[in-house]
C-alpha positions, 0 to 999 in steps of 0.5 A, spaced: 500 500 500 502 505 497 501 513 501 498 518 497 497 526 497 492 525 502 496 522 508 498 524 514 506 526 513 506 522 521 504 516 517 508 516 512 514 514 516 518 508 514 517 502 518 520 495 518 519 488 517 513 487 523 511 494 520 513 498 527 516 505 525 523 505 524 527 513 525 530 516 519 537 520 520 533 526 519 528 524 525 535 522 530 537 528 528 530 534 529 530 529 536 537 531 538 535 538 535 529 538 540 532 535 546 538 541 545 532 546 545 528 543 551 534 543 556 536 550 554 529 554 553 526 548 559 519 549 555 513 546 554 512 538 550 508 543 545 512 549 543 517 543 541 512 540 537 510 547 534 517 549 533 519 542 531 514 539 526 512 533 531 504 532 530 503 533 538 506 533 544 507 526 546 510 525 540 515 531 541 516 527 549 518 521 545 523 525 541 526 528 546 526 521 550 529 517 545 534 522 543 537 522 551 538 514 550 541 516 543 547 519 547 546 514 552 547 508 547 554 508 545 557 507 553 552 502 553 554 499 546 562 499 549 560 496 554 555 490 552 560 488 547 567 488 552 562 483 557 561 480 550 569 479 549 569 477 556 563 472 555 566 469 549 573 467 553 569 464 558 566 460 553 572 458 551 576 456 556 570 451 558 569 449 550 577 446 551 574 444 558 569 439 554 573 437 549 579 434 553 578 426 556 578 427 563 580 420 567 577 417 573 582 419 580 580 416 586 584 416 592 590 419 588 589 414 583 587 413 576 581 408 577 582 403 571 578 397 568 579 390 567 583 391 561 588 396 565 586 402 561 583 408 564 576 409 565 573 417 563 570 421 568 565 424 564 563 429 571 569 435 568 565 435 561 558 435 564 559 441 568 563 444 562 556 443 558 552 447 564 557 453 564 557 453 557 549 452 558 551 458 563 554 462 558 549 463 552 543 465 558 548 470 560 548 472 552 540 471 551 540 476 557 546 481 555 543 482 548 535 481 549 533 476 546 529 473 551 522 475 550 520 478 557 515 476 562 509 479 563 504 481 568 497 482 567 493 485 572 486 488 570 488 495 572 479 498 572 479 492 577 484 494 581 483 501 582 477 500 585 479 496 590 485 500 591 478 506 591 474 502 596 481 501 601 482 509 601 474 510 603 475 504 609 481 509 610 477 514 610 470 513 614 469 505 615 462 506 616 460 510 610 465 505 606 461 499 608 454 502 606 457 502 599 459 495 599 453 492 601 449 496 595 
């Protein structure tokens, strides 16, 4: 579906393959422009959208909003990315640690079969596989990938009761009269 003549320019932005808006150079560049202005004129969200072409004032506070992570994200990139060098180097260490044979020791000795050859202990590759296992939760975290847990809470629900305790608070028998209605 292609925008004609007649659509609103806010929805006329690029989106991406799950059809979510995607900021262009110039909407990175009017944010960091509107948050500059914002903390030297401490103005109101609308007399940024007014001066800055957004289409209301929540989405001027999103602009500004997103242009403070915007300064924040290349700390934050530089980080992520020496906790991965450190997450790769542990990965490594128990990747050679798998790798090895391990031989069974009792008592200070090589525990062998009938046929005197040593028998493999499999407990140093089995911890390996869990830090391994430890190590890519670590990543998933590190980056995000894990789809995050909700919490679903009916809010008009809780509200009310959140109304009812307050009018206990406030008067307990003008608040039960109104329960048992």
């Amino acid at each position: 579906m292609t925008a004609n003549d007649d659509t609103p320019d806010h929805l006329k932005r690029p989106r991406d393959g799950r059809q979510r808006f995607v900021r262009s150079m110039d909407n990175v560049r009017r944010d960091a422009e509107a948050a500059a202005y914002w903390a030297e004129h401490h103005c109101t969200y609308q007399e940024i959208a007014d001066r800055f072409g957004y289409y209301d004032r929540a989405q001027a506070w999103r602009g500004v909003q997103a242009a403070k992570r915007d300064v924040a994200l290349p700390g934050a990139e530089k980080l992520r990315a020496t906790e991965a060098e450190q997450l790769d180097a542990l990965f490594v260490s128990a990747m050679e640690i798998l790798e090895r044979e391990h031989v069974m020791v009792s008592h200070g000795r090589v525990v062998k079969d009938d046929t005197g050859r040593p028998i493999l202990d499999d407990g140093p590759r089995l911890a390996a596989v869990r830090e391994m296992r430890q190590i890519r939760e670590s990543y998933r975290k590190l980056f995000g990938l894990d789809a995050p847990s909700r919490v679903s809470v009916d809010a008009e629900k809780l509200g009310q009761e959140i109304g009812k305790l307050l009018d206990m608070a406030m008067d307990p028998e003008d608040a039960s009269d109104d329960t048992d209605a």
